[in-house]
C-alpha positions in Angstrom: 78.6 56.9 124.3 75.3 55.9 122.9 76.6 52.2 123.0 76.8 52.7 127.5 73.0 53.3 127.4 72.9 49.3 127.3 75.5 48.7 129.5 74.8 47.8 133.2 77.4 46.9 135.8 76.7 44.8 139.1 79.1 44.8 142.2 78.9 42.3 145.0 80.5 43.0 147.9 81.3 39.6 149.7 82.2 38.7 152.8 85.4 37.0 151.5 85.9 38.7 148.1 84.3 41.5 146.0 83.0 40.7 142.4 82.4 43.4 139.5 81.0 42.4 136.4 79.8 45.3 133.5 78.2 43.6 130.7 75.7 44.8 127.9 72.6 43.7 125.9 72.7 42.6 122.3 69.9 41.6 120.7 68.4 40.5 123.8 71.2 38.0 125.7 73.6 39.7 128.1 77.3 39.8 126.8 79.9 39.6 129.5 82.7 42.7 128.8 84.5 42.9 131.9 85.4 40.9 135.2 87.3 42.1 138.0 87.8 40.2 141.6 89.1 41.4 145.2 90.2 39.2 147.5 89.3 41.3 150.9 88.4 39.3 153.6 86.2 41.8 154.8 84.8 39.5 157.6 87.7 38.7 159.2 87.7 42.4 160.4 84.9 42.1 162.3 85.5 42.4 166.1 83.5 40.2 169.1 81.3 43.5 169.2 80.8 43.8 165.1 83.1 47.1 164.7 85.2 46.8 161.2 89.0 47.0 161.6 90.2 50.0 160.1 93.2 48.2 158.0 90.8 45.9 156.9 88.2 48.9 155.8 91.1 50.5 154.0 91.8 47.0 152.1 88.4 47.0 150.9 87.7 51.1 149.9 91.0 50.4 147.9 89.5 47.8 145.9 86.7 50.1 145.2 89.1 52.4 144.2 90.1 49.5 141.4 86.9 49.6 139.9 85.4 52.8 140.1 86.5 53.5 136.4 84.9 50.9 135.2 81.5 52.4 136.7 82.7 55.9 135.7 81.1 56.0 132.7 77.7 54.4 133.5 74.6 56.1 134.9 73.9 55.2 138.1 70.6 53.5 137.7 72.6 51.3 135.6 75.1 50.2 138.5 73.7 47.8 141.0 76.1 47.6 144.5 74.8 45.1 147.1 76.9 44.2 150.5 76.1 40.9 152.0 76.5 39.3 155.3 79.4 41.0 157.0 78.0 44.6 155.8 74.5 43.7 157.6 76.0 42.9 160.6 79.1 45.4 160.6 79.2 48.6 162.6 81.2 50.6 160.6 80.8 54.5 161.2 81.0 56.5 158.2 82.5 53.3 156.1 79.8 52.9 153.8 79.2 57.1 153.1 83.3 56.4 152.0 82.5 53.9 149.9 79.7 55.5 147.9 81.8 58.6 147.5 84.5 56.4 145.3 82.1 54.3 143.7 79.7 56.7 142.8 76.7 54.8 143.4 74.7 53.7 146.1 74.8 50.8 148.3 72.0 48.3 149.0 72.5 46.2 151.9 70.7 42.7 151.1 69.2 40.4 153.5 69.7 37.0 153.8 67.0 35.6 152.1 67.7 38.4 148.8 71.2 37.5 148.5 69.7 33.4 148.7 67.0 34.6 145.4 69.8 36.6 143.5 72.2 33.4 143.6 69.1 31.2 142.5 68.1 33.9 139.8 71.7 33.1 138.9 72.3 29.8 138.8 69.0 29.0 137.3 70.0 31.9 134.1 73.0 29.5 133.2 71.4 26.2 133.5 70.4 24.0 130.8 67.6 21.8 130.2 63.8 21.9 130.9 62.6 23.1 134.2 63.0 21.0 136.8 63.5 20.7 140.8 67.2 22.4 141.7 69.1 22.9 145.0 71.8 25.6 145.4 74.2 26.1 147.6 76.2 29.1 148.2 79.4 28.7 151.0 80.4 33.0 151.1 82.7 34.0 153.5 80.2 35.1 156.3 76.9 33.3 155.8 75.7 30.1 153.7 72.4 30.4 151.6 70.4 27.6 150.3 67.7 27.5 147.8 65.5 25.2 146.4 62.8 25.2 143.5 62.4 24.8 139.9 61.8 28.0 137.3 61.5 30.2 140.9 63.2 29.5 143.7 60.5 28.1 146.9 62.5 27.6 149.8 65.0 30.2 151.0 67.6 29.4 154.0 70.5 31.7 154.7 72.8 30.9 157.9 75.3 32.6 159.7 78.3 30.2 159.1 80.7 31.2 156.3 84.5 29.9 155.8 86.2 33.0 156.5 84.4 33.4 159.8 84.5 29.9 160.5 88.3 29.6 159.7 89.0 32.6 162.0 86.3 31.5 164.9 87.5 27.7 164.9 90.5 27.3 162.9 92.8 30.3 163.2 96.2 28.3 164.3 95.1 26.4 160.5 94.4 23.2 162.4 91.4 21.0 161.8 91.2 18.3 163.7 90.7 17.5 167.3 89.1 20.3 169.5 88.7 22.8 167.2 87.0 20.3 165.0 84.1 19.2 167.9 83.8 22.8 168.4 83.5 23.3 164.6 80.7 20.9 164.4 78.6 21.7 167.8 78.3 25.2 166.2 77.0 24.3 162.8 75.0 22.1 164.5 73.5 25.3 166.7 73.8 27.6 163.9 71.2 26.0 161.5 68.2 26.4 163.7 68.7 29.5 164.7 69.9 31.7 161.9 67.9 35.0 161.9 64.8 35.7 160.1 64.7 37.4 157.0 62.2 38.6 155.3 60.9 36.3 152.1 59.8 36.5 148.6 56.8 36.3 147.4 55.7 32.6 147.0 58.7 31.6 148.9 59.0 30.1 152.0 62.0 29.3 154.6 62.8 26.5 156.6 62.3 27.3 159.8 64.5 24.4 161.0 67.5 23.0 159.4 66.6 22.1 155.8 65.9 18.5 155.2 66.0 17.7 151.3 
């Protein structure tokens, strides 16, 4: 359809959850047409040696499955598909050649620091007012990215510490307090420092301790 030429469909495939969204241009402003979400957990199939359960693999390619008709109809330089924290650290033979398959389109595997300017690029597309100094914060299921700037984003942090593999590394009997809280909060307290490099955008920086604001 000549009306598809301006259509353009992004898929982000979380840690906790998978987002589609296909929208299209008119007269310069993007016009949502269709939202679709997955709830798959993806990283709580990750092993202690990073290989992807295949239950929980299957959970996810069915999702895909979902939305591939949506994408059907779209050329492929018109589909964006990134995978975020769990995909970057997963070792999953022959998962993501499956995946492609369905969806038709490629896969980008983001760092870090990427999936921190995407969510700022975001946030800062549905704000209001003049330009001015912003902090984001972004809790996924596998890793936490902060940002902070004003009509670009100038500080990029992204840290290993999400709430799905948080919940399952302290919190998997659904209790909060007592031991499993201390151990909660000794790791966050380790994780911030040490999260793993990634590389930057130009202009940009990271903190290379914990952020102070």
């Amino acid at each position: 359809m000549e009306r598809d030429t301006e259509r353009y469909a992004a898929l982000d495939l979380g840690s906790n959850s998978f987002h589609l969204l296909l929208a299209e241009f008119r007269d310069q402003r993007m016009v949502r047409l269709h939202t679709d979400r997955a709830m798959v957990r993806l990283a709580e199939g990750l092993d202690e040696k990073r290989n992807l359960d295949p239950a929980v693999a299957e959970r996810a390619l069915a999702a895909m499955r979902r939305f591939q008709p949506v994408l059907a109809e779209l050329p492929t330089d018109h589909i964006r598909v990134v995978g975020t924290n769990t995909l970057r650290a997963a070792r999953a033979d022959g998962f993501l050649e499956t995946a492609e398959s369905i969806l038709g389109a490629p896969i980008e595997i983001i760092s870090g620091i990427e999936e921190a300017r995407l969510i700022y690029t975001g946030v800062l597309a549905a704000a209001d007012g003049p330009p001015r100094l912003r902090c984001t914060v972004d809790i996924g299921g596998g890793s936490t990215e902060l940002v902070r700037g004003r009509e670009v984003p100038q500080q990029l942090q992204s840290l290993y510490m999400g709430c799905v593999s948080y919940h399952r590394r302290f919190f998997a009997d659904g209790v909060i307090a007592g031991k499993n809280g201390a151990k909660k909060r000794a790791a966050t307290i380790s994780t911030a420092p040490a999260a793993p490099p990634a590389r930057s955008c130009r202009g940009c920086s990271t903190w290379p301790t914990a952020p102070r604001w």
